[in-house]
Every structure is written in structure tokens, then in C-alpha cells.
KOLNU-712678 format. One line per 10 residues: their letters; for each residue x, y, z of C-alpha. Coordinates in Angstrom, 3 decimals. Layout:
<atoms>
a	X Y Z; ...
</atoms>
This chain:
<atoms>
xxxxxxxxxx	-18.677 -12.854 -4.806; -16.199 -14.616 -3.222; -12.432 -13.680 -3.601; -10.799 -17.424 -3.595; -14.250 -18.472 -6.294; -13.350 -15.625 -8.427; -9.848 -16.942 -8.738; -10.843 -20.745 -9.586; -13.467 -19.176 -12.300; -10.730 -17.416 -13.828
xxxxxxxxxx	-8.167 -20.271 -13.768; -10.808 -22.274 -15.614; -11.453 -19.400 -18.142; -7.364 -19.218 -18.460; -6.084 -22.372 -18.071; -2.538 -21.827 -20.986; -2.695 -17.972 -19.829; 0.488 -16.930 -17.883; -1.004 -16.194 -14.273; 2.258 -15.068 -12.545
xxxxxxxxxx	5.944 -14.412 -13.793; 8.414 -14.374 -11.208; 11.096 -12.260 -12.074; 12.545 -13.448 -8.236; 12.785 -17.141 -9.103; 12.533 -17.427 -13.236; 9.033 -19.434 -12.737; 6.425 -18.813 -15.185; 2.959 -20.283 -13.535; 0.251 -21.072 -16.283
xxxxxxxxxx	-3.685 -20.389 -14.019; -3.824 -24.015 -14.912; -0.651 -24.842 -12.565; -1.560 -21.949 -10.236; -4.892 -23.877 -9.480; -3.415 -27.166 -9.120; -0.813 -25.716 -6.766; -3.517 -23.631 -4.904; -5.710 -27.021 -4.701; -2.457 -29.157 -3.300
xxxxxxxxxx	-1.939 -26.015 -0.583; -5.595 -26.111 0.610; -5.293 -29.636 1.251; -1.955 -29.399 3.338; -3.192 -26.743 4.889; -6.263 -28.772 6.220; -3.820 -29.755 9.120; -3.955 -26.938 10.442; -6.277 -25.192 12.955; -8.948 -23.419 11.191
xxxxxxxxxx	-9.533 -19.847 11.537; -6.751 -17.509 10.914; -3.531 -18.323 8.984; -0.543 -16.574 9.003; 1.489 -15.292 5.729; 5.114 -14.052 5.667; 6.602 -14.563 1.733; 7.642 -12.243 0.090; 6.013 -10.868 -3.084; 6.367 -13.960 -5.320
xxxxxxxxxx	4.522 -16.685 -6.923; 4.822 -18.768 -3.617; 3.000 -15.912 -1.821; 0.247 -16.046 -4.287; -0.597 -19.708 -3.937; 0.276 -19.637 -0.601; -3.207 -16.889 0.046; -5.394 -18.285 -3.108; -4.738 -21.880 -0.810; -5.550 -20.610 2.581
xxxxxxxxxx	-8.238 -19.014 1.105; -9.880 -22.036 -0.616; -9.049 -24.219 2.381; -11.558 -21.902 4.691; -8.576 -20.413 6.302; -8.029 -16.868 6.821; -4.345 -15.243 5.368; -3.266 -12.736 8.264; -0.343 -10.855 6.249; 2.821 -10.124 8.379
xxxxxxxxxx	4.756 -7.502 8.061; 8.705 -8.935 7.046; 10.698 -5.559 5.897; 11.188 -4.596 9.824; 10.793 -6.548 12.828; 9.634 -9.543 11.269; 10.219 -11.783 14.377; 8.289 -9.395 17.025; 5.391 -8.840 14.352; 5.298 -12.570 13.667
xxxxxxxxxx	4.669 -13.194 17.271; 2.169 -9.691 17.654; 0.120 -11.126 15.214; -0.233 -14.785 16.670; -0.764 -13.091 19.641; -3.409 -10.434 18.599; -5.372 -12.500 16.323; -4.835 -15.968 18.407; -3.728 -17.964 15.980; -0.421 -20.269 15.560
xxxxxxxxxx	0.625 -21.446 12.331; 2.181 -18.923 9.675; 3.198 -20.160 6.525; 7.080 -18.682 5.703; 9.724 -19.267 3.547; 13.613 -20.253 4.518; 15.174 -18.148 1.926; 13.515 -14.965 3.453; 13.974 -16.031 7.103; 17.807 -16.486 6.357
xxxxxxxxxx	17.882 -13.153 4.106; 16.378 -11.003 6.839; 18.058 -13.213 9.775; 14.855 -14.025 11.680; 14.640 -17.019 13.780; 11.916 -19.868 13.188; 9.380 -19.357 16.007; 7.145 -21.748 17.211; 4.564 -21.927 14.721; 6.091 -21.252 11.688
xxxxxxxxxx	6.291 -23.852 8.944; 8.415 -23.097 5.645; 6.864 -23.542 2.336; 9.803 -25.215 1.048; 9.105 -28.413 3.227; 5.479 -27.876 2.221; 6.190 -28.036 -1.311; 8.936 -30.857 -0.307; 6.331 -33.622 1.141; 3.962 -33.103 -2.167
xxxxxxxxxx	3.639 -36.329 -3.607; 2.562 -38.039 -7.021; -0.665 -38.998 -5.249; -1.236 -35.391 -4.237; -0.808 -33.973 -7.639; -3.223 -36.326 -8.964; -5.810 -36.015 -6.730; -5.361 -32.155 -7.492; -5.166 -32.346 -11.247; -7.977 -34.439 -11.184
xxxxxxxxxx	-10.209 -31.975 -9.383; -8.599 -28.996 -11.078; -10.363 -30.828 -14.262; -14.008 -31.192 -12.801; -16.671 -28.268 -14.684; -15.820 -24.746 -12.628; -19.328 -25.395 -10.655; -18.371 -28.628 -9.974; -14.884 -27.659 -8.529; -16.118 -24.858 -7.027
xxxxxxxxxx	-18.613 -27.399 -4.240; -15.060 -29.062 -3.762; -13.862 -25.736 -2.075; -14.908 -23.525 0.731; -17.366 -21.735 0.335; -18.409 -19.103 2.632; -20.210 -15.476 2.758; -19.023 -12.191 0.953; -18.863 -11.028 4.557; -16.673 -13.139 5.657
xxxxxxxxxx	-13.414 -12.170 6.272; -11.234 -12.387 3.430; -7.914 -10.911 5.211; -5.780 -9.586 8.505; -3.641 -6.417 7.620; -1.975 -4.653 10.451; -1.624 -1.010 10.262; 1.988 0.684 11.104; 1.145 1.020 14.664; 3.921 3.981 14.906
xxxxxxxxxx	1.730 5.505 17.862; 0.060 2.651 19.557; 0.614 -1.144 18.579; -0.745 -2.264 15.057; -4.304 -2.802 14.486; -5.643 -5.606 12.849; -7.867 -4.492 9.833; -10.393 -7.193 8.768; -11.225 -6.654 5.577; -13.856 -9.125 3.504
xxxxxxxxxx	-14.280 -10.385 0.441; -16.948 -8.048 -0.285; -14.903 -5.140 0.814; -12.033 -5.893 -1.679; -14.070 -7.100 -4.544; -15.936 -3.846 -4.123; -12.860 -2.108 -4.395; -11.660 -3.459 -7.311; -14.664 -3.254 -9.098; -15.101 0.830 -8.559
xxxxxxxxxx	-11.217 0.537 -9.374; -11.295 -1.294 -12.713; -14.193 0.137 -14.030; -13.220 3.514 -13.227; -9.898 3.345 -14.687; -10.679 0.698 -17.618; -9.078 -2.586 -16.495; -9.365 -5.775 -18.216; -8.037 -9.448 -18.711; -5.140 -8.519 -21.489
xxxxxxxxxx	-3.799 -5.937 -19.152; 0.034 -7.275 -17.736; 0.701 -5.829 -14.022; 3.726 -5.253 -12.805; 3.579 -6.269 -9.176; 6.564 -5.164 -6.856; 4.494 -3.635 -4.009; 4.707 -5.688 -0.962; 1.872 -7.865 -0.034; 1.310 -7.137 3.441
xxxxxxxxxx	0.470 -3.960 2.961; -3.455 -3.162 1.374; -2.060 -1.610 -1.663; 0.398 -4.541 -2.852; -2.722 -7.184 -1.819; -5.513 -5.569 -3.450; -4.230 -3.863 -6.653; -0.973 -6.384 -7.256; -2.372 -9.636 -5.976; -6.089 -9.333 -6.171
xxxxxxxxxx	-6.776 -7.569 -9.250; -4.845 -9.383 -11.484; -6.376 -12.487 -10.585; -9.704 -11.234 -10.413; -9.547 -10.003 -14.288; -7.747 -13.009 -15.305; -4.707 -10.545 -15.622; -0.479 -11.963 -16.206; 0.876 -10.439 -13.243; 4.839 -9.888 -13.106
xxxxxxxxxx	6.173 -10.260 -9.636; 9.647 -9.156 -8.249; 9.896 -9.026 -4.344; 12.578 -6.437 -3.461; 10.457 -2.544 -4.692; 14.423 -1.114 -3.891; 15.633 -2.690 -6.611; 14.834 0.035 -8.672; 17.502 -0.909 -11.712; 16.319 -4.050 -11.930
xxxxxxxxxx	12.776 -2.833 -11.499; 13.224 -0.662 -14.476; 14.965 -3.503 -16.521; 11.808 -5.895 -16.156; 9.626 -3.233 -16.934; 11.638 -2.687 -20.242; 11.804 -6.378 -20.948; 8.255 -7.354 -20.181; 6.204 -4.600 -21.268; 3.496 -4.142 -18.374
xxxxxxxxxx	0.582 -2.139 -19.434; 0.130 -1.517 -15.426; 1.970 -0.447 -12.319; 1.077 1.127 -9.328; 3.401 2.172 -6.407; 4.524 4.874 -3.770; 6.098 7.901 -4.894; 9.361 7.211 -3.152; 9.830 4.009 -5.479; 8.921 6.104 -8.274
xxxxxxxxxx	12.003 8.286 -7.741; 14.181 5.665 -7.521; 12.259 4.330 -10.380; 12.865 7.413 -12.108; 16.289 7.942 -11.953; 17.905 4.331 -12.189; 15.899 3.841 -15.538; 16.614 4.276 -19.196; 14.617 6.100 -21.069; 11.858 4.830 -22.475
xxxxxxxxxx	11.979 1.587 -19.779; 8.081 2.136 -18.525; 6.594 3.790 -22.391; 4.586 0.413 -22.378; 2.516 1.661 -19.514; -0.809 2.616 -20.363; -1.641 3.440 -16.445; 0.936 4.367 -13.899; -0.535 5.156 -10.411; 0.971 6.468 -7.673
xxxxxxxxxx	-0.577 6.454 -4.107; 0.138 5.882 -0.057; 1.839 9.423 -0.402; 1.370 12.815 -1.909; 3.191 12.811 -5.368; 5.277 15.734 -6.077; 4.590 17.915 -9.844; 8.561 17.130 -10.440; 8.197 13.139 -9.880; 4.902 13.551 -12.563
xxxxxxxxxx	7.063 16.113 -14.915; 9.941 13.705 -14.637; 8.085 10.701 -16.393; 6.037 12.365 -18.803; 9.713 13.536 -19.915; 12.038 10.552 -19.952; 9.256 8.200 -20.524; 6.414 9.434 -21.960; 4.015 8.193 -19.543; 1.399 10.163 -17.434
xxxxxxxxxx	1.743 9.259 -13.472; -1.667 9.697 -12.019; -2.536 10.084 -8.522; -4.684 8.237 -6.168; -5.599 7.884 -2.399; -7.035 5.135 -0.457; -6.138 3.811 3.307; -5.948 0.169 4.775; -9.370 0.579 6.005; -11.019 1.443 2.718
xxxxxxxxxx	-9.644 -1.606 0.923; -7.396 0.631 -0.301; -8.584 3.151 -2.856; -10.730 5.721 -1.990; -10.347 8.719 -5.278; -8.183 8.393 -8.383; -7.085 9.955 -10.886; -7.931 8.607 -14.504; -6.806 8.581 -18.453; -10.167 10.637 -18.784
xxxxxxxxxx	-10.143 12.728 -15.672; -6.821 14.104 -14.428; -6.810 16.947 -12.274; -2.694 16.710 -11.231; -2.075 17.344 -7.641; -5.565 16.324 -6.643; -6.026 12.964 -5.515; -8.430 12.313 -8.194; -12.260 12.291 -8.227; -14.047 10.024 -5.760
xxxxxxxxxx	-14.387 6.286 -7.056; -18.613 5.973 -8.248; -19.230 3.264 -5.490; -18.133 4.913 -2.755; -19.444 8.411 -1.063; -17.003 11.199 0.438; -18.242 14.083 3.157; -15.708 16.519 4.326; -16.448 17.467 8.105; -15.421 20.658 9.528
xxxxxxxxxx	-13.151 18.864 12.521; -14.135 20.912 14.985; -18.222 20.833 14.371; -18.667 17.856 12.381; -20.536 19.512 10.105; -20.276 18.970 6.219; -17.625 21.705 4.799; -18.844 23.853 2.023; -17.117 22.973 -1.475; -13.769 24.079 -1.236
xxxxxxxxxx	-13.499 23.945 2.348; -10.255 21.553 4.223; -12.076 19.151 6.765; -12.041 15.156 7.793; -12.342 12.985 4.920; -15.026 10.793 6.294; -15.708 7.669 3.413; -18.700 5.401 3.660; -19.201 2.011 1.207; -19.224 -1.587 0.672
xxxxxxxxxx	-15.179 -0.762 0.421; -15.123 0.216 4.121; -13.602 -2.658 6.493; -16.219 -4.669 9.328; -13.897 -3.429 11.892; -10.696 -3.595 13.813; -10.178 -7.095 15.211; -10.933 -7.723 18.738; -10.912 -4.138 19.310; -14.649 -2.496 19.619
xxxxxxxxxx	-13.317 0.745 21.389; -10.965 1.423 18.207; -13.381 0.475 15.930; -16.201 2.555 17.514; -13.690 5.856 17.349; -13.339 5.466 13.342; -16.379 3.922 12.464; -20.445 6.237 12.834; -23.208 5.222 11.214; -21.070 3.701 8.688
xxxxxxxxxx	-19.093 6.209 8.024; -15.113 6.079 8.121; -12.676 8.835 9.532; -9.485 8.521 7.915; -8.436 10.903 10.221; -6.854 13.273 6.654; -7.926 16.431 6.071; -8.612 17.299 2.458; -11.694 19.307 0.400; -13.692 18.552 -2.767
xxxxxxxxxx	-13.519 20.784 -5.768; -16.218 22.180 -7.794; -15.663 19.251 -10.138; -15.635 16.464 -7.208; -11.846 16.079 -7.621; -10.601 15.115 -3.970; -7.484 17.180 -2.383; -5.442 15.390 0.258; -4.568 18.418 2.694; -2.204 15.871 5.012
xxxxxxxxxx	-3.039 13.905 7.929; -4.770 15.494 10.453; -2.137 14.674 13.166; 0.482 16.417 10.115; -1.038 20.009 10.612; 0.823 22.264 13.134; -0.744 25.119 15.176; 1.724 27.774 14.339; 0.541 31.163 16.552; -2.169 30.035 16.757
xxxxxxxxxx	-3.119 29.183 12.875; -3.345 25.334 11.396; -0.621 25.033 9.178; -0.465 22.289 6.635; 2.958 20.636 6.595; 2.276 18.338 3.396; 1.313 21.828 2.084; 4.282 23.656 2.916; 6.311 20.288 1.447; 4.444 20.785 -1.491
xxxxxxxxxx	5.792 24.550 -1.853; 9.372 23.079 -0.818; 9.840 20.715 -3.495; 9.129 23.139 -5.993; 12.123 24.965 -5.071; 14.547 22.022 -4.537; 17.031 21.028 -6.483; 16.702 17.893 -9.078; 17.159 14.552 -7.352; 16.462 16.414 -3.722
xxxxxxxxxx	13.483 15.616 -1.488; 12.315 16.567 1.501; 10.087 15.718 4.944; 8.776 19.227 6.669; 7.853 18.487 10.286; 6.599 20.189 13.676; 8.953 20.794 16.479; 7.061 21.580 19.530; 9.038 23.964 22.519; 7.620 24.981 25.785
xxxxxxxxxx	8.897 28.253 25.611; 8.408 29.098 22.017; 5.849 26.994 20.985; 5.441 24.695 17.822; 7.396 26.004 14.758; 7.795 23.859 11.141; 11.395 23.093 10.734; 12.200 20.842 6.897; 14.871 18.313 6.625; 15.785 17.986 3.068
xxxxxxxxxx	18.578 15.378 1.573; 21.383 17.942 0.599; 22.494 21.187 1.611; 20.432 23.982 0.076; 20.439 27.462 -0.240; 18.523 28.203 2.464; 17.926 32.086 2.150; 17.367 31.772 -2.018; 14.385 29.125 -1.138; 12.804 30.703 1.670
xxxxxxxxxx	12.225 34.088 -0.272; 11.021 31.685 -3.504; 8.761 30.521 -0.450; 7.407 33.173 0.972; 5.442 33.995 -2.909; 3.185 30.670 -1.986; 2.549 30.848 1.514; 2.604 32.889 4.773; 5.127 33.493 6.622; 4.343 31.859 9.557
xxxxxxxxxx	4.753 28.499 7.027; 8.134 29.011 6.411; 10.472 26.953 7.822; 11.882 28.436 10.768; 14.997 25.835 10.260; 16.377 23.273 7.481; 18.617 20.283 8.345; 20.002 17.831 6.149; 19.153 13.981 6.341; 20.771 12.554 3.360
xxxxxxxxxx	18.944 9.148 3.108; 15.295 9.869 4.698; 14.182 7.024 6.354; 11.380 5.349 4.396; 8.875 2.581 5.863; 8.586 -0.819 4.242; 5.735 0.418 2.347; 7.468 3.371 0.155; 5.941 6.350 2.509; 8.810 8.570 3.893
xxxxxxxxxx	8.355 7.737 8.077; 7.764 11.458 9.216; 7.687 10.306 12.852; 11.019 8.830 12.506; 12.349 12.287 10.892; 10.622 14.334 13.305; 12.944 12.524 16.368; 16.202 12.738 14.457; 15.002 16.849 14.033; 14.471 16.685 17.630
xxxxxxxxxx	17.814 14.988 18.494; 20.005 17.347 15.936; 18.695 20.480 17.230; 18.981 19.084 21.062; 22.366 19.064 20.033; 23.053 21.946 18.216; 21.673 24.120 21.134; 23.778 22.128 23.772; 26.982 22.814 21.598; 25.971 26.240 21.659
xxx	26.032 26.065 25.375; 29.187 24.456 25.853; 30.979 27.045 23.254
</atoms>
């Protein structure tokens, strides 16, 4: 099954059915509209070079035409990441992937104050130069019998590529994730039937759609179950966030735990009770964060886990099955072995190792880059490089990325772990990022930044009942706005320098005095 097909089968089945609300613009797009609109985008898009297309809107209406288009015009959407660096990753991902045109919008590039580079061509002049003739012709084939249309479009393989997604590229630059259509309808087939979607659910999109969890879950989904999505492009806006979901009573929502704080504490209560499944993933999510809506709002957060190259979702938690602070038990289409990291051999039950995932919802590869894909990729099997272990009941426990364990004396210390004992302890509205500061002298040591002062000494002793001592923060400095990545995940690499830079120059004051 073809992504783009799925869509046009759906618009047929829907035609007076509300496919997207955009809460950004005040446009309400009927699937009839949406395929007329996708049909008139394929066709301009025809101008362009085949292959690879590039896709920098926010998350909007415009966005979603802008991939179901490329997509049924035979071109391939290469999402580009706009929250940070949108000019250099605009011209990495030309670059990388070889391609020229992206398809951008003015508003943004004068919001975010990027230049137009050489390439780039703004849907507003797109949507400009449609004319009565276009529309027509568009209508006209929007009306033909769904296997009729569907000849009329491209048609393809389900292993064709169906998407570019860049990882964060914090160590090394990004990598370009191919991802086909097989390997997201897969996903969102273990997905929905796992968790009980279907067509009269509403979605409340707000997840960006460059990143794998926004595209599959908030674009794809949707559209795939003949779903009314509600878009809103700015996840920050967590007031107005909680307004619309007030207002326009979503039965869905997925996010990262970060937005659900915010989330949490701008809202009224009662603003997400229409929410039949809330879903938080890309992060670990904290017992307050789930205490905090089953309180004001009624609503059970459930946790899941996935990664870019998955698709996205690789366990969740369910209605049915909720095990809270696992990650949720293993979706049915996909298979999970735990690998003891230093022997590669499967971990008995209980046992922290590499969370190696194998299924049609693993990606074809890394783009142009065989030695990468070779060093994540055996016998079909995927290393996510995270460490986690399966319960008794097949319930998955995320343990932390590998690279986010510390040796401390010479044991492996889990810092989401020790996070996870921290948070416990802090006070409401606090959060915090533990990380690893490495010293020639005295070696690594775990040192937590946290948003306000605490009381240090009172938390450490509450500490030491739920872990070791050689877990304990050895230091705590305060960061009072954690910096957070465009896709909701606190950036622990970015914390770890500022640690690094605050205690460089707390122990050069102390030389000076």
C-alpha cells in the first residue's frame, strides 16, 4: 500500500468530511478540497526535477498538501528542519540528498528571518499562478471512480521511498533516514490497531512535521484512517494549545513530555477531558507529568517509544495495557531482542542491554551512506543504540541512551535513571537534566542541573533511599530555562557544555579568591 493511494482512497470515501482544521490560518479543508488542492500541487510540481523534493512549512494545511502533492506527483518530500538553522539545513539537505527545489512558505521565512536560497520557491506564488483552467482540470479528475483517479497518479512500489528525515546530527552531521511507504504504513497499522484507532477519531496535530513523530502519527495517520486532523504550527504555544483542545474536542494527541508540561500548567482544567488517548513519547515521561493530568484533567497520559529509524513507534503503552513508567509492551508487528552490549548476546528477562528492533517498520537505510547504515543495521536487525530490558509481561523499559550511561568507579550508571529518582524529589513545576562531567584527575562524576534552587542536602538524603551512592549527584546547578530541541526533547548535550562552562568557572573564581 502506497502512502499518497491511501490518501486519494480516503478523500473519495470522505469527500464533505473535514480533513484538516487549521487553527494557524482559520481554513477548514473538506478531503474533497484537500484532493483537488493535492491534484493542482502534483501538477505544478511536474516542473520540477524528479527525485527528491524539499519541504520547509510549518505544521499547517499548506504542509499537508504540499507532501500528499509531491507525493502523488512521483516526487519524494525531504522534510527540513525550520525551528533552528533553517538556512544551513536547507542547504545540508540539497546538498546531502542532491536535490534543488524545496517548496517554502514567505510567512515562515520572514518569521524565522531566513533568506530565500537558490532553490527555494514559496507556496504562496504557487498557490498565486493557479488558474480557473487548473482547478478544472483538477476537479474534473478529482471526480473520475477512485481506480480510475488513482492510474492518473504515480504509482510506484511500497518500497519506494516515501520520505527524507534528518536526524539531530548533535555529534556528527544529520543523517538522512529513508523511510518507505511500507515502513510507515506498517507503523501505523501495528499503531492503530494496537491502540484502537479509527476514522471518527479527531487528532490534534501540533508536533512538527519534520520530525518522524509529527509526520507519521499527526500527518500520516489521520489521513490514512480518514481522520479530521486539527493543526496549529507553534507546539510552545501551550495556552493556546490548551484553548483549541478545549474548543475542538480531539479524541487524540500525542507529543513530548516537555510540551506536556507546558501543556499542563497553562491549561484550565478540564481543557484535554475529551481525550480518549494521550501519548507521550521522544522522552522519558516523569510519574508527576502522568499524576498531574489524571488530576486536573482526568485523562490517562500513556507512554510510548519509537526512533526516526523505526518509523517512529517501536512499544506503547495502551487503554488495555498500561504498565506506567515502562515504555509500553512491544507493538505485535514488530520483534524486540535486548543484547548484552558487551557480548551481543540476548539478555535474560529482566536484564538492561541494546534494544535491537527488527520489522517491516525498520527504515532501507541511511541515504548515501553504506558505512552508517552497515553500523546500525545486521541481518535486519536495528540498534537504537538505548539500553532498556523486557519484563516478565513483555512491557519494554527505556534504561537511557547508551551514550547517557556514565562509568562512575568503575560501575555503569544510568543518568535517565538517576533523573527519574530526581524528579521525584523536586519541587512542583521544577525539572531537571542529570549529566556526566568527565575530569582527568577525578574521573567521570554525575552532576544535575535543575530549573530552581533546591535544597540540595534534603534531596540527596531522599536520594540516597533509591539508589547508590555513587548515583548521587556529586553537584547541582541551576539552569532556569533548559534548553529544549525543536522537537520537545530537553538537548542534554547542550546542558552538559553549559555544566562544563559553570563549573570551569566556579573553580577559576576559586583560584583567583
Amino acid at each position: 500500500m502506497l502512502l499518497h493511494q491511501q490518501f486519494v482512497r480516503m478523500a473519495k470515501k470522505n469527500t464533505s468530511k473535514v480533513a484538516v482544521k487549521d487553527k494557524s490560518t482559520g481554513q477548514s479543508v473538506t478531503y474533497s478540497k484537500a484532493l483537488i488542492a493535492s491534484i493542482i500541487l502534483s501538477s505544478k510540481f511536474q516542473k520540477y526535477d524528479k527525485g527528491f523534493i524539499g519541504i520547509m512549512i510549518p505544521t499547517s494545511a499548506g504542509c499537508v498538501l504540499a507532501t500528499t502533492g509531491a507525493l502523488l506527483s512521483g516526487r519524494i518530500p525531504v522534510m527540513i528542519n525550520y525551528s533552528t538553522g533553517a538556512e544551513n539545513n536547507a542547504r545540508y539537505a540539497q546538498r546531502k540528498c542532491g536535490f534543488r527545489t524545496i517548496i517554502t512558505s514567505k510567512a515562515l521565512l520572514e518569521k524565522i528571518n531566513c533568506p530565500v536560497i537558490d532553490g527555494m520557491i514559496l507556496i504562496e506564488d504557487i498557490m498565486k499562478s493557479v488558474s480557473t483552467v487548473d482547478k478544472l482540470k483538477a476537479a474534473i479528475r478529482a471526480a473520475l471512480p477512485v481506480n480510475l483517479l488513482l492510474r492518473t497518479v504515480h504509482e510506484g512500489e511500497e518500497n519506494d521511498t516515501a520520505v527524507i528525515l534528518f536526524t539531530s546530527g548533535s555529534e556528527k552531521d544529520p543523517k538522512a533516514v529513508q523511510l518507505t511507504h511500507q515502513n510507515i504504513v506498517a507503523n501505523i497499522q501495528g499503531f492503530g490497531n494496537y491502540i484502537g484507532l479509527h476514522s471518527e477519531d479527531i487528532l490534534l496535530a501540533n508536533l512538527v512535521f519534520f520530525h518522524v513523530f509529527g509526520l507519521t502519527v499527526d500527518l500520516w495517520v489521520p489521513l490514512y484512517y480518514g481522520m479530521t486532523m486539527i493543526t496549529y504550527a507553534n507546539p510552545l504555544d501551550f495556552q493556546t494549545i490548551s484553548k483549541i483542545a478545549r474548543e475542538e474536542m480531539p479524541t487524540i494527541m500525542v507529543g513530548t513530555p516537555s510540551f506536556f508540561w507546558g501543556y499542563l500548567q497553562k491549561s484550565e482544567p478540564g481543557d484535554f477531558k475529551s481525550l480518549r488517548l494521550m501519548v507521550a513519547g521522544a522522552d522519558k515521561c516523569p510519574d508527576a507529568l502522568r499524576d498531574g493530568y489524571r488530576q486536573k484533567h482526568g485523562v490517562t497520559l500513556l507512554e510510548g517509544y519509537g526512533a526516526t529509524e523505526t518509523s517512529p513507534v517501536i512499544s506503547v503503552n495502551s487503554r488495555e495495557f498500561n504498565r506506567p513508567g515502562s515504555t509500553g509492551r512491544v507493538l505485535p508487528n514488530l520483534k524486540v531482542r535486548v543484547e548484552n552490549f558487551e557480548t551481543g548476546e540476548e539478555c535474560a528477562t529482566g536484564e538492561t542491554g541494546k534494544i535491537m528492533v527488527k520489522g517491516d517498520s525498520v527504515m532501507s537505510g541511511y541515504f548515501d551512506d553504506p558505512v552508517q547504515t552497515a553500523e546500525v543495521l545486521k541481518d535486519g536487525w536495528y540498534d537504537t543504540g538505548d539500553m532498556g530490558y523486557l519484563d516478565d509481561d513483555n512491557y519494554l523499559w527505556h534504561a537511557g541512551r547508551f551514550k547517557r550511561f556514565a562509568k562512575v568507579g568503575g560501575e555503569m550508571v544510568s543518568l535517565v535513571r538517576v533523573e527519574n529518582v530526581l524528579e521525584k524529589y523536586l519541587p512542583e513545576g521544577a525539572n531537571c537534566c542529570v549529566v556526566e562531567i568527565i575530569e582527568e584527575k577525578k574521573g567521570s562524576y554525575i552532576v544535575a542541573a535543575v530549573s530552581r534552587e533546591v535544597n540540595k542536602t534534603e534531596i540527596l538524603r531522599k536520594m540516597m533511599t533509591d539508589l547508590p551512592i555513587i548515583a548521587l549527584p556529586r553537584q547541582f546547578v541551576v539552569i532556569s530555562d533548559l534548553p529544549v530541541m525543536g522537537t520537545g526533547k530537553i538537548d542534554f548535550r547542550t546542558v552538559t557544555k553549559m555544566v562544563e562552562e559553570m563549573i570551569k568557572e566556579t573553580v577559576f573564581a576559586g583560584k583567583v579568591n
